[in-house]
PQR file with spaces between the fields and no chain letter, atoms N, CA, C, O and H, PARSE charges and radii, in Angstrom:
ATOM       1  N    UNK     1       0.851   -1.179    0.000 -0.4000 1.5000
ATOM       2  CA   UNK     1       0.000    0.000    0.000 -0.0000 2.0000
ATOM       3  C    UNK     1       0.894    1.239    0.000  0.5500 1.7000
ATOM       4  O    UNK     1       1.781    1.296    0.851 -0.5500 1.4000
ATOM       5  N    UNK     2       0.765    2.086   -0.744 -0.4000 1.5000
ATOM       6  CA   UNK     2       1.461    3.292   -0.959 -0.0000 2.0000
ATOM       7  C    UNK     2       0.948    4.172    0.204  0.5500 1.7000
ATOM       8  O    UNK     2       0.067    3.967    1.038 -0.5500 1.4000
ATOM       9  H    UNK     2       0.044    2.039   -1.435  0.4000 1.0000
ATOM      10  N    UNK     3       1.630    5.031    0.033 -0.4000 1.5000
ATOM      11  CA   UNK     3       1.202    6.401    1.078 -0.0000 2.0000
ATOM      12  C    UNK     3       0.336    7.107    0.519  0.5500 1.7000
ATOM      13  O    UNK     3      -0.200    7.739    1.429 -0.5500 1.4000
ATOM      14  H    UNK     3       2.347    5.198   -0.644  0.4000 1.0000
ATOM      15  N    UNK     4      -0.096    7.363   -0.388 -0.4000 1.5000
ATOM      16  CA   UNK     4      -1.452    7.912   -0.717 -0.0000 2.0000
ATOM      17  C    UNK     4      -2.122    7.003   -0.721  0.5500 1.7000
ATOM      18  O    UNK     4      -3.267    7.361   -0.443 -0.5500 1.4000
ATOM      19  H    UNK     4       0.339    6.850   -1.127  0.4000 1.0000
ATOM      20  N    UNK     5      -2.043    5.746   -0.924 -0.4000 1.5000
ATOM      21  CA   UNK     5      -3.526    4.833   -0.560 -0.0000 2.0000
ATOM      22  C    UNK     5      -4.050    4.872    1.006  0.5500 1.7000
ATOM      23  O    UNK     5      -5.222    4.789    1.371 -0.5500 1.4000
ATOM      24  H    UNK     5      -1.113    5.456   -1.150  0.4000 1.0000
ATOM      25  N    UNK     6      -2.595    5.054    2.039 -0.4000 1.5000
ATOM      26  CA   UNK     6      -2.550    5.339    3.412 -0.0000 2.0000
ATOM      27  C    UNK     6      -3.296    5.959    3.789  0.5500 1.7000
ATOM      28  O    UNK     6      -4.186    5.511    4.512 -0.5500 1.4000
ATOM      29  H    UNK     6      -1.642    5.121    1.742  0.4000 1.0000
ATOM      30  N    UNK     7      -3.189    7.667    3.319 -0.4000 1.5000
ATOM      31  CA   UNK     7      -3.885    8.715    3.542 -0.0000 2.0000
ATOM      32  C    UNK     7      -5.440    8.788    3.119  0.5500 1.7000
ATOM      33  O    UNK     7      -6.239    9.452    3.779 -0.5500 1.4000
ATOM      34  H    UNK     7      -2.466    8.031    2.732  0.4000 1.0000
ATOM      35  N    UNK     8      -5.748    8.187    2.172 -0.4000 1.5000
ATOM      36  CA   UNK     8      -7.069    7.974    1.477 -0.0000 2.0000
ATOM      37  C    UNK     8      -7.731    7.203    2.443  0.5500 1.7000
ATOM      38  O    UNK     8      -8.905    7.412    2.748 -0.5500 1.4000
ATOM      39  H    UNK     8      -5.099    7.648    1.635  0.4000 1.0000
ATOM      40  N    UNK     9      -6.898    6.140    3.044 -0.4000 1.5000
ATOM      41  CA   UNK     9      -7.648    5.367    4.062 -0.0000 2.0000
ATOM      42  C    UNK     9      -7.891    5.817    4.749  0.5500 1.7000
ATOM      43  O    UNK     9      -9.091    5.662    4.975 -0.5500 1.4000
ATOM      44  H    UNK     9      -5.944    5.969    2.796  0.4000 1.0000
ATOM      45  N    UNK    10      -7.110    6.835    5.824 -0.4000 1.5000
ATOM      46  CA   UNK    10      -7.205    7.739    6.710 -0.0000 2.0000
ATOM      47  C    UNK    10      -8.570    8.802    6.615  0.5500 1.7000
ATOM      48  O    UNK    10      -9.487    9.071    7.391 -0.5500 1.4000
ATOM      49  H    UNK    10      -6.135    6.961    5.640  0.4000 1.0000
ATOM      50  N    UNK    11      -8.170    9.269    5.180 -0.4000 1.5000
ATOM      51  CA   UNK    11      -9.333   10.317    4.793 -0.0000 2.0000
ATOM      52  C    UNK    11     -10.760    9.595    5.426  0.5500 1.7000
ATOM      53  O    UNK    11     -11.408   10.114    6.335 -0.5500 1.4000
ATOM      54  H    UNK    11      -7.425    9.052    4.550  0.4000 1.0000
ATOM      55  N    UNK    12     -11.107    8.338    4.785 -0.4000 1.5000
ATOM      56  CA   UNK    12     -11.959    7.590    4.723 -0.0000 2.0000
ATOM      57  C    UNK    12     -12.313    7.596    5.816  0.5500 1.7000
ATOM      58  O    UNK    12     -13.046    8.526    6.155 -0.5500 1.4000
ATOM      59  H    UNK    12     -10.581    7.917    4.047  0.4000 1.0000
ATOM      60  N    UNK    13     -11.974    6.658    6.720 -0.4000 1.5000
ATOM      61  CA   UNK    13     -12.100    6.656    8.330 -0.0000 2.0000
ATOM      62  C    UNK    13     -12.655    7.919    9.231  0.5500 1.7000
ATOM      63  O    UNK    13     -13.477    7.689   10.118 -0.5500 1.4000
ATOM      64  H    UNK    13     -11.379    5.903    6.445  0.4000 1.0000
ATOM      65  N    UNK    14     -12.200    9.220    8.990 -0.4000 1.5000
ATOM      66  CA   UNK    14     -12.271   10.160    9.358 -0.0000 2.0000
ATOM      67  C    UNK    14     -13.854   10.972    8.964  0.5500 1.7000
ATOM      68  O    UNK    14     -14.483   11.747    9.684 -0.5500 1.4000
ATOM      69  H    UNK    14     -11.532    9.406    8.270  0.4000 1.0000
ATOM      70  N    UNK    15     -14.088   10.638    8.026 -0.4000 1.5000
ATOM      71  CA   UNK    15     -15.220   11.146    7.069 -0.0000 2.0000
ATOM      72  C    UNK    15     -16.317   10.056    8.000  0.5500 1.7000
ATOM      73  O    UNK    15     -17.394   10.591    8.260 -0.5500 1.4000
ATOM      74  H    UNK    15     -13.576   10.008    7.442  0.4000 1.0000
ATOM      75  N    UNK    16     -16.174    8.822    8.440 -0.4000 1.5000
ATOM      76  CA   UNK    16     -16.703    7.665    8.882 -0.0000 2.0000
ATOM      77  C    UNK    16     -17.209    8.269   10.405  0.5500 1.7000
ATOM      78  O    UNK    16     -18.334    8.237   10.904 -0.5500 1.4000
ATOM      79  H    UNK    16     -15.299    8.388    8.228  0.4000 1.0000
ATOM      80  N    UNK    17     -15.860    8.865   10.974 -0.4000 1.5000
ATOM      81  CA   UNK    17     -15.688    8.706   12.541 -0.0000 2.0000
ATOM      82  C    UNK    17     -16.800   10.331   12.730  0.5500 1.7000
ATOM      83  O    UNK    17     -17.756   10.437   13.497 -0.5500 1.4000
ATOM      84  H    UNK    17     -14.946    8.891   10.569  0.4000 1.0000
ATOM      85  N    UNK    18     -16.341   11.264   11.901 -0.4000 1.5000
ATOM      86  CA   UNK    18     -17.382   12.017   12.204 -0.0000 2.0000
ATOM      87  C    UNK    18     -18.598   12.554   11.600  0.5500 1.7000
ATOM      88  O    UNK    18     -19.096   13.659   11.818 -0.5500 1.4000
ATOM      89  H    UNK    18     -15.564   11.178   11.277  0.4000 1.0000
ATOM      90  N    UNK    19     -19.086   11.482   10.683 -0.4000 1.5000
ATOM      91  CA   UNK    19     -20.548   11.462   10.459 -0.0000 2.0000
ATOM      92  C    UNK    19     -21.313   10.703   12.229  0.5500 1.7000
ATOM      93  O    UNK    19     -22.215   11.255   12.859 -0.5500 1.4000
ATOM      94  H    UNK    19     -18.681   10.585   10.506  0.4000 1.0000
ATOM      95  N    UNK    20     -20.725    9.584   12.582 -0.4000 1.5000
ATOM      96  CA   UNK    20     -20.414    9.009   13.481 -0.0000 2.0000
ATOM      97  C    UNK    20     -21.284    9.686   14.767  0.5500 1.7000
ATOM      98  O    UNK    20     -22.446    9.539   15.146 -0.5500 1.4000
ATOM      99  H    UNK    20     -19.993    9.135   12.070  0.4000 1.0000
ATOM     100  N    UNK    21     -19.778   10.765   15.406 -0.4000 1.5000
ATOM     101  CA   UNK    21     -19.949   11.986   16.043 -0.0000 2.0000
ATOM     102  C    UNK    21     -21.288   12.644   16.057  0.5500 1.7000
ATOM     103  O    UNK    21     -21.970   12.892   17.051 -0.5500 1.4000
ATOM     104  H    UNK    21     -18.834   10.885   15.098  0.4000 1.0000
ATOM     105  N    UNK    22     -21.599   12.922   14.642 -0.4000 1.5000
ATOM     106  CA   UNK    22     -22.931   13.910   14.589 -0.0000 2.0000
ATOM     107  C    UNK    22     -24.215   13.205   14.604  0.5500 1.7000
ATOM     108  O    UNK    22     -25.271   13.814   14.429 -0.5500 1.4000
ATOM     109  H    UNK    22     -21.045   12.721   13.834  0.4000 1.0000
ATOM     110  N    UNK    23     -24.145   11.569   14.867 -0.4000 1.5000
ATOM     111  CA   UNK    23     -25.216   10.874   14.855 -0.0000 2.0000
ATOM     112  C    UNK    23     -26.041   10.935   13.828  0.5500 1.7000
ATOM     113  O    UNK    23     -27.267   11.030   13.895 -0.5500 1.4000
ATOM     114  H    UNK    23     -23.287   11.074   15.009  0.4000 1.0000
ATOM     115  N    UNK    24     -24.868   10.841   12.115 -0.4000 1.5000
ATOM     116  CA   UNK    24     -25.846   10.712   10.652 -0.0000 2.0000
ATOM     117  C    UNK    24     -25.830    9.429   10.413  0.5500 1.7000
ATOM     118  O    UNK    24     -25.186    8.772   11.231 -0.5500 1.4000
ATOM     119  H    UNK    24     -23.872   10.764   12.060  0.4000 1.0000
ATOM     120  N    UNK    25     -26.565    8.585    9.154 -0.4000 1.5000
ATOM     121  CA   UNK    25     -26.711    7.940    8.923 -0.0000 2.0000
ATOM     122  C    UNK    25     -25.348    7.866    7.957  0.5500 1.7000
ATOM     123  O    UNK    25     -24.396    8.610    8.193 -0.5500 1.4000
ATOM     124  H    UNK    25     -27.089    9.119    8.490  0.4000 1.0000
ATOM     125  N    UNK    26     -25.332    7.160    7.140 -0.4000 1.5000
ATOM     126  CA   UNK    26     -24.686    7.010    5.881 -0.0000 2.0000
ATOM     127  C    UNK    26     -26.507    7.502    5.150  0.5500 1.7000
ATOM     128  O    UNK    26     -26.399    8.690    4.848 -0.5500 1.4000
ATOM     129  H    UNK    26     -26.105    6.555    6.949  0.4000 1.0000
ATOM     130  N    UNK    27     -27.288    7.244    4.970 -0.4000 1.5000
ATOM     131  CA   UNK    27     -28.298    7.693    4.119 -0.0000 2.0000
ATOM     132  C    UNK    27     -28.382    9.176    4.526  0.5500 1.7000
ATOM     133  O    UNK    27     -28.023    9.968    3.654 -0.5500 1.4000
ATOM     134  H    UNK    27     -27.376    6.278    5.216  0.4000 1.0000
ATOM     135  N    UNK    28     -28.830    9.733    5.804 -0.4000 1.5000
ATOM     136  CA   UNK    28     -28.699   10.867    5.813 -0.0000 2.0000
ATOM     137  C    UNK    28     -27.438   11.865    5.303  0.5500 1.7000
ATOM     138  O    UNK    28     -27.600   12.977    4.800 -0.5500 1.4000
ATOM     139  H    UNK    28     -29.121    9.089    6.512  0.4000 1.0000
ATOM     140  N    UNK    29     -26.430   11.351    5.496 -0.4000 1.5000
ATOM     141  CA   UNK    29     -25.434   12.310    5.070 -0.0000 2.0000
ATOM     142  C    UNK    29     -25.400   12.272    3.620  0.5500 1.7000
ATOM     143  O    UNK    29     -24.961   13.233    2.989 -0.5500 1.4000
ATOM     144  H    UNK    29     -26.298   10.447    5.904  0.4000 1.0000
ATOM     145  N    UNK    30     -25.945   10.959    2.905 -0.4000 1.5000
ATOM     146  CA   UNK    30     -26.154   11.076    1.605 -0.0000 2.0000
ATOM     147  C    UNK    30     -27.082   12.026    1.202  0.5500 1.7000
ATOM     148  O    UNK    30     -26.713   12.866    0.381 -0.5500 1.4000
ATOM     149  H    UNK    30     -26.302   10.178    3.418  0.4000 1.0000
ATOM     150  N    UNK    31     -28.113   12.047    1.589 -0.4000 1.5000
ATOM     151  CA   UNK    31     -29.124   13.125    1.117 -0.0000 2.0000
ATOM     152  C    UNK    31     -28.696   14.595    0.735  0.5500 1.7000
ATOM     153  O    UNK    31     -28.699   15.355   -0.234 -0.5500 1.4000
ATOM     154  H    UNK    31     -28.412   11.365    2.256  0.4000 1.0000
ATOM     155  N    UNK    32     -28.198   14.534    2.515 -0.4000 1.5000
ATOM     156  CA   UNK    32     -27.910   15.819    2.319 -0.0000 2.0000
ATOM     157  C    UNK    32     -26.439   16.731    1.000  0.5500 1.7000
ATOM     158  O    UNK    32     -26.035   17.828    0.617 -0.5500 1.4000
ATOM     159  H    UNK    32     -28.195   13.916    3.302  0.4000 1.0000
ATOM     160  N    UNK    33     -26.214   15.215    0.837 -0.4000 1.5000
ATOM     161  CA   UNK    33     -25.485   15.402   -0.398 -0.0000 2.0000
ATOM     162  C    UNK    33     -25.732   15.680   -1.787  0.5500 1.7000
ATOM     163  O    UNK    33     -25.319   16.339   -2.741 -0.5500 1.4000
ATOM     164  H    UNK    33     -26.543   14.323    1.148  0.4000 1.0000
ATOM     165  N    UNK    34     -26.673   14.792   -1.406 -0.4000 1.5000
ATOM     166  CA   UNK    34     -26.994   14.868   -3.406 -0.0000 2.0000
ATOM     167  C    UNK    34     -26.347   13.237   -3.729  0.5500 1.7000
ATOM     168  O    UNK    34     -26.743   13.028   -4.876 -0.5500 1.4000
ATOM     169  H    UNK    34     -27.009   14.257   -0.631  0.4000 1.0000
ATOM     170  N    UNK    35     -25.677   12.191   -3.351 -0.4000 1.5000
ATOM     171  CA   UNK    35     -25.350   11.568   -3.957 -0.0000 2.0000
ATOM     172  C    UNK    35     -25.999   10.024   -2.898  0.5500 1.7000
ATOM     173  O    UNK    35     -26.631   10.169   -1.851 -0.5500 1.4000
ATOM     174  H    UNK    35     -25.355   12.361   -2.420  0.4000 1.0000
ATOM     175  N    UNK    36     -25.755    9.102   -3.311 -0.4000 1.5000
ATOM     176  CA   UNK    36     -26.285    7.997   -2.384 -0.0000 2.0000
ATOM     177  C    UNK    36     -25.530    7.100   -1.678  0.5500 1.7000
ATOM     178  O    UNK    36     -24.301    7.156   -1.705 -0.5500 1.4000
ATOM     179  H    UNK    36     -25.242    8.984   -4.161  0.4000 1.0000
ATOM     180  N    UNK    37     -26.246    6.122   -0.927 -0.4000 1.5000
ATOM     181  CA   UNK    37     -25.950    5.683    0.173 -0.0000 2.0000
ATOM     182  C    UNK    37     -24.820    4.845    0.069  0.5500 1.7000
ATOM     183  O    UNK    37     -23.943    4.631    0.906 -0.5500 1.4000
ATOM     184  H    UNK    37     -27.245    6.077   -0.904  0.4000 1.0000
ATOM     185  N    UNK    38     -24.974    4.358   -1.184 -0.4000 1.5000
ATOM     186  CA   UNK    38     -24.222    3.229   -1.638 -0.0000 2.0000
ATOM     187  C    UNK    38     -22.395    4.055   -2.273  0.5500 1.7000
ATOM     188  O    UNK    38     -21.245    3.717   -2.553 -0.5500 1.4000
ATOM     189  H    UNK    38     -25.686    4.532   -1.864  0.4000 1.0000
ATOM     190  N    UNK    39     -23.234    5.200   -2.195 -0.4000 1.5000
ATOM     191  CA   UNK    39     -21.884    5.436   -2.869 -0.0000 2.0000
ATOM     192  C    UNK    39     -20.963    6.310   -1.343  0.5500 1.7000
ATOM     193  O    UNK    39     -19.750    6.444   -1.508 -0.5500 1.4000
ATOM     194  H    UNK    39     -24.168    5.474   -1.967  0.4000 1.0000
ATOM     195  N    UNK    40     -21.551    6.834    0.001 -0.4000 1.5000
ATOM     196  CA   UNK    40     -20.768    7.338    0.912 -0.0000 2.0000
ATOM     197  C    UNK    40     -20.173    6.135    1.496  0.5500 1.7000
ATOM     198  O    UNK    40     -19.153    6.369    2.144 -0.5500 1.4000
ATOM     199  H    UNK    40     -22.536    6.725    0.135  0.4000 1.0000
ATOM     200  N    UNK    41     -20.668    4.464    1.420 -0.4000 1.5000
ATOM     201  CA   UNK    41     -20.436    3.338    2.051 -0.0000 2.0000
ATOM     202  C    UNK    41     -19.340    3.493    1.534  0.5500 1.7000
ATOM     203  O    UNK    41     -18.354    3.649    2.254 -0.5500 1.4000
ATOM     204  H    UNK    41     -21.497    4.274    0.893  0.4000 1.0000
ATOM     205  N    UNK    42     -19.204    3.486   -0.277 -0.4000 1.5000
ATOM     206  CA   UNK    42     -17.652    3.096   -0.726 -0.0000 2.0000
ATOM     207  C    UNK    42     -16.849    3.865   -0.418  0.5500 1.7000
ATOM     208  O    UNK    42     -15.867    3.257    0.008 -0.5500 1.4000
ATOM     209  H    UNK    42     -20.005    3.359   -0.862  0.4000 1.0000
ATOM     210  N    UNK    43     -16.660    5.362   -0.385 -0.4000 1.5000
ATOM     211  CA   UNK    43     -15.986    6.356    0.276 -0.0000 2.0000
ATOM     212  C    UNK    43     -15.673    6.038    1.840  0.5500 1.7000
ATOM     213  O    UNK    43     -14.472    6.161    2.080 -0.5500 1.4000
ATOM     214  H    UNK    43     -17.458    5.855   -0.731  0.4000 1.0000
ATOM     215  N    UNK    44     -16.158    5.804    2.533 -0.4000 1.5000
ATOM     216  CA   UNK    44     -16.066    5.233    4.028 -0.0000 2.0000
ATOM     217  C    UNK    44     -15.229    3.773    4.006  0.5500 1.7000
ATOM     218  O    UNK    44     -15.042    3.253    5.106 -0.5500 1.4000
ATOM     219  H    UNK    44     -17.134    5.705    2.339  0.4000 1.0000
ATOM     220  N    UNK    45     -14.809    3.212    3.033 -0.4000 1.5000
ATOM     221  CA   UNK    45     -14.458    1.753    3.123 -0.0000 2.0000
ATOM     222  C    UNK    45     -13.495    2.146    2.147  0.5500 1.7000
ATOM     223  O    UNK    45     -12.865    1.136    1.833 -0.5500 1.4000
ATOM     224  H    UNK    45     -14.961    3.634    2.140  0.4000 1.0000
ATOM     225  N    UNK    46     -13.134    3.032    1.592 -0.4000 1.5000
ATOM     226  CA   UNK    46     -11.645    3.281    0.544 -0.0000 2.0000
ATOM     227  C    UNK    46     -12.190    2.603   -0.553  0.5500 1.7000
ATOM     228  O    UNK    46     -11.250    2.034   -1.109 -0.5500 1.4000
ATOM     229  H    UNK    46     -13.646    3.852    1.847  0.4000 1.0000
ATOM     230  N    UNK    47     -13.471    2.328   -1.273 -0.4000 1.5000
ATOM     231  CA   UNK    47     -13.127    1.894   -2.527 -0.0000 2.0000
ATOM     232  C    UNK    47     -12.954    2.482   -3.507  0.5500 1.7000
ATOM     233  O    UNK    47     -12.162    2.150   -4.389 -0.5500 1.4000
ATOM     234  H    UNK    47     -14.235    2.790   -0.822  0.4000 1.0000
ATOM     235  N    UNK    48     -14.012    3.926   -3.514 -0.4000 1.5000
ATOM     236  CA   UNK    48     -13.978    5.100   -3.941 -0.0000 2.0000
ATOM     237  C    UNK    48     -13.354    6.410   -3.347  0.5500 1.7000
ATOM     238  O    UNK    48     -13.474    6.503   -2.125 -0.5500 1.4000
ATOM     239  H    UNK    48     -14.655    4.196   -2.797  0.4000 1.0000
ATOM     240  N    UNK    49     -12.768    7.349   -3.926 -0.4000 1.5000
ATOM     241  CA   UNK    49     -11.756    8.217   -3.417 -0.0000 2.0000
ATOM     242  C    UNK    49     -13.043    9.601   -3.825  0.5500 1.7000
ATOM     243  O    UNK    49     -13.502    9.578   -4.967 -0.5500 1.4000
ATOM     244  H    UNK    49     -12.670    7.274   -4.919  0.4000 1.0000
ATOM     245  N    UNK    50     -13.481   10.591   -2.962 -0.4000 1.5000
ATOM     246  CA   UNK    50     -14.318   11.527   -3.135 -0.0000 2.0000
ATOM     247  C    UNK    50     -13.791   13.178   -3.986  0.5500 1.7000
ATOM     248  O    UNK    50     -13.154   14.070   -3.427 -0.5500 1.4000
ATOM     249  H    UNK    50     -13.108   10.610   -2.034  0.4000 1.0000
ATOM     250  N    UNK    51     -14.055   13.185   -4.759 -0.4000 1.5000
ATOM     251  CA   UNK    51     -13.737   14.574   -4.970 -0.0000 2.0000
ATOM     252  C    UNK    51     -13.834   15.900   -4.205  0.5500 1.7000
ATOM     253  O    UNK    51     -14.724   16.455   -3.561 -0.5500 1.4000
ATOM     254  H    UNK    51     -14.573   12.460   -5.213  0.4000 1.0000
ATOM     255  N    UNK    52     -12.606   16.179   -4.521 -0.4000 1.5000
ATOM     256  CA   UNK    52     -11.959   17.463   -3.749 -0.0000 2.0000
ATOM     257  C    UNK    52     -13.810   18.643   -3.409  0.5500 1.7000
ATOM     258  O    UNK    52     -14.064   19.390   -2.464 -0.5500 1.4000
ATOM     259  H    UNK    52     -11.883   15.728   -5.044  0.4000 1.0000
ATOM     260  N    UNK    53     -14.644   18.299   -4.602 -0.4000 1.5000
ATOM     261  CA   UNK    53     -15.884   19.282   -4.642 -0.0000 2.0000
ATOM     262  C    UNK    53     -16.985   18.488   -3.148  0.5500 1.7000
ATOM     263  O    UNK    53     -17.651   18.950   -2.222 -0.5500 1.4000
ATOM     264  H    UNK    53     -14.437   17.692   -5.370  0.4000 1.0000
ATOM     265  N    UNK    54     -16.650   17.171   -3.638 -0.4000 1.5000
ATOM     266  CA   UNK    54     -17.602   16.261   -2.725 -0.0000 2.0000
ATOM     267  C    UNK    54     -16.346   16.161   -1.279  0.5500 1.7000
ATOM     268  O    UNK    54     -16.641   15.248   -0.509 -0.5500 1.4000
ATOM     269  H    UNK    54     -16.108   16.796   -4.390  0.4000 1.0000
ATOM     270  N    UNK    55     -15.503   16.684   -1.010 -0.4000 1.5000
ATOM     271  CA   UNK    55     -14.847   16.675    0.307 -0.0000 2.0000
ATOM     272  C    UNK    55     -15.717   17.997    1.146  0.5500 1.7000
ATOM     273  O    UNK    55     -16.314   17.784    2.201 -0.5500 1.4000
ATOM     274  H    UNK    55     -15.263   17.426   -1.636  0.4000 1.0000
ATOM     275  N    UNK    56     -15.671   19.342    0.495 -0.4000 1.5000
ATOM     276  CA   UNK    56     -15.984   20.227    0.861 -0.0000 2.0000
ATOM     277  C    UNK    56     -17.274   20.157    1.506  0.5500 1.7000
ATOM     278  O    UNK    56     -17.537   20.384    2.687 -0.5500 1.4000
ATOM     279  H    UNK    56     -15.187   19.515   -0.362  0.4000 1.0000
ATOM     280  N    UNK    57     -18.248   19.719    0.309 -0.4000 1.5000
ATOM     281  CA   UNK    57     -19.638   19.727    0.820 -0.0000 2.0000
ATOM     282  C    UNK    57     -20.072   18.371    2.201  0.5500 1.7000
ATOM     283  O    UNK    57     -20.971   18.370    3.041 -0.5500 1.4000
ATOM     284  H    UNK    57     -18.034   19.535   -0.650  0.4000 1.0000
ATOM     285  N    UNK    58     -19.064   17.438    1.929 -0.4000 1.5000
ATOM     286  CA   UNK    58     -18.894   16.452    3.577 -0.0000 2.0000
ATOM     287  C    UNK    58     -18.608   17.525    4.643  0.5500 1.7000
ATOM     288  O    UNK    58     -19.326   17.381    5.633 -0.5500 1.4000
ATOM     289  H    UNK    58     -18.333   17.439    1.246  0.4000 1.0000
ATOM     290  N    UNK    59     -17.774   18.537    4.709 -0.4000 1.5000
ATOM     291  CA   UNK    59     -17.303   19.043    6.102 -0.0000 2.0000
ATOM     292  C    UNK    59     -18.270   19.833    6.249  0.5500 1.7000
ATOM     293  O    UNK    59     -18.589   20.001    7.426 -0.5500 1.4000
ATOM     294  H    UNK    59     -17.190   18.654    3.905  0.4000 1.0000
ATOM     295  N    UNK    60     -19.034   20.547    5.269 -0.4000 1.5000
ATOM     296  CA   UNK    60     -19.676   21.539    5.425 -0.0000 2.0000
ATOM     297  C    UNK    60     -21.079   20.769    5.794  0.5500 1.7000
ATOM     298  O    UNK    60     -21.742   21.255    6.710 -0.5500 1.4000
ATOM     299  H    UNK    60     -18.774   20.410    4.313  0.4000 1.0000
ATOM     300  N    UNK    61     -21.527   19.685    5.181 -0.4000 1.5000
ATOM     301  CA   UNK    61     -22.522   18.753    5.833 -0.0000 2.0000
ATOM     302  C    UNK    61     -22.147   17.863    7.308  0.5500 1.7000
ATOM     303  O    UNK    61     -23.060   17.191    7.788 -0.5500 1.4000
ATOM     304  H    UNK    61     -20.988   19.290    4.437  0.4000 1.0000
ATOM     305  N    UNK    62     -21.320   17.871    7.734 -0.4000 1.5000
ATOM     306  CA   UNK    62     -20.880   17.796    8.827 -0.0000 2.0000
ATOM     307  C    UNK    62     -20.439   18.733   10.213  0.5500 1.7000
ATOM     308  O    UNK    62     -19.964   18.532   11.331 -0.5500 1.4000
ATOM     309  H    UNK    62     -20.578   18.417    7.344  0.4000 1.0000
ATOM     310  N    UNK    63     -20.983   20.048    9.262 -0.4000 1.5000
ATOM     311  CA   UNK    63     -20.257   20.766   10.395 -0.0000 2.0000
ATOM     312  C    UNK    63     -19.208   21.049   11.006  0.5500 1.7000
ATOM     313  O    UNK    63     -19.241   21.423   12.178 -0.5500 1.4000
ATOM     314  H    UNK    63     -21.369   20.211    8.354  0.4000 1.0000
ATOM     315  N    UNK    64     -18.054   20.917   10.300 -0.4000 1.5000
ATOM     316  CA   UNK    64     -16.663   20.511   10.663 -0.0000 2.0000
ATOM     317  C    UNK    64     -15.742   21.804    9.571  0.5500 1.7000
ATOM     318  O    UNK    64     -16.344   22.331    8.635 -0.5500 1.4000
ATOM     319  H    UNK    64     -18.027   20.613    9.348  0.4000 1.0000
ATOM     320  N    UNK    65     -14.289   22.152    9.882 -0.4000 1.5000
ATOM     321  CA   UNK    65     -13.423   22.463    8.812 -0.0000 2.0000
ATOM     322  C    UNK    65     -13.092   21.037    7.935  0.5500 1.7000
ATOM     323  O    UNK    65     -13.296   19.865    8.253 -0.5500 1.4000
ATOM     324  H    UNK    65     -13.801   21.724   10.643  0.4000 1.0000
ATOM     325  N    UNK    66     -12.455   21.662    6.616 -0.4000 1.5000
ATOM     326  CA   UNK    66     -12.139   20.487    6.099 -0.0000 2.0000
ATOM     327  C    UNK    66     -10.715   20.224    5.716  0.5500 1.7000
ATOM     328  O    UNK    66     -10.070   19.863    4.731 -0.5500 1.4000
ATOM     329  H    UNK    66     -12.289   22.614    6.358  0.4000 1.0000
ATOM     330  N    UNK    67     -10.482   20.672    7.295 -0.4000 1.5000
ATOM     331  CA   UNK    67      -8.892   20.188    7.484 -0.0000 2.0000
ATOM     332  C    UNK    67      -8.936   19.408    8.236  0.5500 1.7000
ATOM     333  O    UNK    67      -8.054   18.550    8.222 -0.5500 1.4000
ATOM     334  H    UNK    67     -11.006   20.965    8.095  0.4000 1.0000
ATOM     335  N    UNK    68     -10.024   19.357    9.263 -0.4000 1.5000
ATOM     336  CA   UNK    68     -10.611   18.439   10.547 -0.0000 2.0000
ATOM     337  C    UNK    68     -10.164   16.829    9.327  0.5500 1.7000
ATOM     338  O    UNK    68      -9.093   16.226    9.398 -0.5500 1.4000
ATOM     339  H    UNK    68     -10.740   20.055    9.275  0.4000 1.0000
ATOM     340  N    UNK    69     -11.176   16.520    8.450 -0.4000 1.5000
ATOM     341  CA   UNK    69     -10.711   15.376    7.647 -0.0000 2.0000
ATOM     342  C    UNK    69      -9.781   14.994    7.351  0.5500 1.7000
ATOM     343  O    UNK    69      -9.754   13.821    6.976 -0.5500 1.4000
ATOM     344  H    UNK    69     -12.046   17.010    8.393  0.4000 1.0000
ATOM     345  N    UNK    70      -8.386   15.879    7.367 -0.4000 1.5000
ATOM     346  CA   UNK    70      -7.108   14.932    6.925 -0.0000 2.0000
ATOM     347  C    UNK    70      -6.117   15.140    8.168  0.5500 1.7000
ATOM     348  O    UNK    70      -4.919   14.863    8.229 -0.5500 1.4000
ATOM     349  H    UNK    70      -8.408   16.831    7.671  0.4000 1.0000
ATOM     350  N    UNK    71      -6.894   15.667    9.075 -0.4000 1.5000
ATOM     351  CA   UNK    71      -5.726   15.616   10.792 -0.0000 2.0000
ATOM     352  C    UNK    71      -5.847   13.981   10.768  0.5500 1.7000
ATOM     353  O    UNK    71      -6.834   13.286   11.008 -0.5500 1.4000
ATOM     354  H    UNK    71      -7.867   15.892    9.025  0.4000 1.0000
ATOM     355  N    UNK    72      -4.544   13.602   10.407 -0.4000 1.5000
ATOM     356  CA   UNK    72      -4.256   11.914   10.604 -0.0000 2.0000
ATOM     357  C    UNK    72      -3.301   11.306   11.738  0.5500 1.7000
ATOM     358  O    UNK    72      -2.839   10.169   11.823 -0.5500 1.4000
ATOM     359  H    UNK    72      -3.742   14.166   10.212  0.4000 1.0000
ATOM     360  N    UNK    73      -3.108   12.703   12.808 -0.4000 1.5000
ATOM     361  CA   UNK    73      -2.500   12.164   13.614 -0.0000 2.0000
ATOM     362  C    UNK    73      -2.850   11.112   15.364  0.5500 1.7000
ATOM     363  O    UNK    73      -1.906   10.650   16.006 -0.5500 1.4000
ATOM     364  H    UNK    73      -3.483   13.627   12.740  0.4000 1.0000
C-alpha cells in the first residue's frame, strides 16, 4: 500500500468517525449530499476516493473544517 492509498484510508475513516460523532446515517449524510448511500459506504471503506468538490460539501454537511478530515494524527 502506498502512502497515498494510506492517507485515502485515513481520509476515509475520518469522514466515517465524524458522520459518526454527529449521529448521521450514511443515508442521511447522503441526502444531504446529493449523492447515495451506496456510494458514501464506498468512500467510508476506501473503494472510492471523493472529490476534492464532494470533500468540501462532507465538512460543510458535517459541520466541521475540512482540514478536521485529513488531521491523521
Amino acid at each position: 500500500m502506498t502512502s497515498n492509498d494510506k492517507k485515502m484510508m485515513l481520509l476515509a475513516k475520518n469522514i466515517a468517525r465524524y458522520r459518526k460523532l454527529k449521529k448521521l446515517s450514511q443515508t442521511h449524510l447522503a441526502l444531504k449530499l446529493g449523492v447515495s448511500r451506496e456510494h458514501i459506504a464506498k468512500i467510508e471503506t476506501g473503494l472510492r476516493h471523493p472529490s476534492l468538490e464532494l470533500i468540501l460539501k462532507i465538512a460543510a454537511a458535517l459541520d466541521i473544517k475540512e482540514k478536521d478530515l485529513f488531521e491523521f494524527g
